[in-house]
C-alpha positions in Angstrom: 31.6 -106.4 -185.9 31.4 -106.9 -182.3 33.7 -104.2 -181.3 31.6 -102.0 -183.6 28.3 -102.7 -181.8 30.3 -101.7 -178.3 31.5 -98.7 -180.1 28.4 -97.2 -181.3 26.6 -98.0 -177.6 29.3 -96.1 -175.6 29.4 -93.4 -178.3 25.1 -93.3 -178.1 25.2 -93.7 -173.7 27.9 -91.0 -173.5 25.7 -88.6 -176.6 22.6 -89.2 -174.4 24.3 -88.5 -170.6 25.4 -85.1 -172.2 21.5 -84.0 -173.3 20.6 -84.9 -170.1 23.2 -82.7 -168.5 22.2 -79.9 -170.8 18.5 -79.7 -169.8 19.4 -80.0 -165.8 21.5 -77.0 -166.7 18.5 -74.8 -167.7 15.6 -73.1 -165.8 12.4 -71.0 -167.0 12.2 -67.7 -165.4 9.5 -64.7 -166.0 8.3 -61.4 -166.1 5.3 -59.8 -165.8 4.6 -57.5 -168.7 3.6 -53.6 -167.7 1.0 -51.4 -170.0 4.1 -49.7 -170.9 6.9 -50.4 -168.5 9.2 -52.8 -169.6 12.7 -52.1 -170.1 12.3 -53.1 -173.9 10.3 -51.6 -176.4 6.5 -53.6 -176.6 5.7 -54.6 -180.2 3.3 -54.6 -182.7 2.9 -58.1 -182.2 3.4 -60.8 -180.0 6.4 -62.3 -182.7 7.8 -58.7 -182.4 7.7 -59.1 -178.7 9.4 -62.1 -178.3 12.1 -60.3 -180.6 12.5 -57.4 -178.5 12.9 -59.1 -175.3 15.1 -61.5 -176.5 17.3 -58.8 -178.2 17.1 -57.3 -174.9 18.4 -60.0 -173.1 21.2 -60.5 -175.5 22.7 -57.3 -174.6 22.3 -58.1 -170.9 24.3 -60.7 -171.7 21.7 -63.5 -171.5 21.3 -66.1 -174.0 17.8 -67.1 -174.4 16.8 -70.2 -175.3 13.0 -70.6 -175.8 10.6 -67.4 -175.1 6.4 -67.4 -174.4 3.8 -65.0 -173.8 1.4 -66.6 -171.8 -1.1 -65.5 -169.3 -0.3 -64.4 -166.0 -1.6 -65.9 -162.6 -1.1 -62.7 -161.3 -4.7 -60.6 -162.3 -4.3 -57.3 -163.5 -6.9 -54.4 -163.1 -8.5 -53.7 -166.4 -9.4 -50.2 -165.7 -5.5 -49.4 -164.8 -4.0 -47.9 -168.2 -0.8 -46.5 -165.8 2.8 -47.3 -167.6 3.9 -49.7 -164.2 0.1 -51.7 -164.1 0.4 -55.8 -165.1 -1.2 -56.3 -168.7 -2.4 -59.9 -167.3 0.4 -61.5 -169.3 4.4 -62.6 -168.6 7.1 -63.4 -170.6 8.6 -67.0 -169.9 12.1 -67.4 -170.9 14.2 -70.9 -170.8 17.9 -69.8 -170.0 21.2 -71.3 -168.6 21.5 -71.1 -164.9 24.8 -69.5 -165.3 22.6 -66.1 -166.8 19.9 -66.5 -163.9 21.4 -63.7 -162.1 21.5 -61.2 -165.1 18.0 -62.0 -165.9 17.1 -61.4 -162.4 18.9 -58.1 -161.9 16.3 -57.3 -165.3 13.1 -58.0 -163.7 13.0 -61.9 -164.5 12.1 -63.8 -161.3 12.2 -67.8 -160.5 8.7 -70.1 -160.4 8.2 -71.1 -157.1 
């Protein structure tokens, strides 16, 4: 029984060490969405979105795992309806450091 109990805490110490790992190998990048000049088609909907820019992604070889729309810090100009003006808004992506370069060579940039 005892050997048990020593089992199951090595197996649950070495389960936990690896989640930690995991998450200190991530980092949340974003973009700032254009009226209409984004290198992925804009949606109907924010759900459509999500999909599109994830899709994108994928074929850029990043794998994506969590995606927000949230507002931007950055203010847009509401009278500017030009395809390359901010929308007020940027996508937030959670991704792998190993795919921070192909999200950055997209448009993503880093938090600071």
């Amino acid at each position: 029984m005892k050997k048990i109990v020593i089992l199951l805490s090595i197996i649950g110490l070495i389960t936990l060490n690896s989640c930690e790992r995991t998450s200190s190998n991530l980092v949340n990048m974003f973009y700032e969405l254009t009226q209409c000049n984004d290198p992925w088609q804009n949606g109907a909907n924010e759900t459509e979105l999500k999909a599109n820019i994830t899709e994108f992604l994928r074929t850029s070889r990043v794998v994506v795992f969590s995606i927000r729309i949230e507002n931007s810090n950055t203010p847009n100009d509401a009278n500017c309806t030009a395809c390359n003006c901010t929308t007020g808004k940027q996508a937030v992506i959670t991704i792998s450091i190993s795919d921070q370069n192909r999200a950055f060579a997209v448009g993503f940039r880093n938090f600071r």
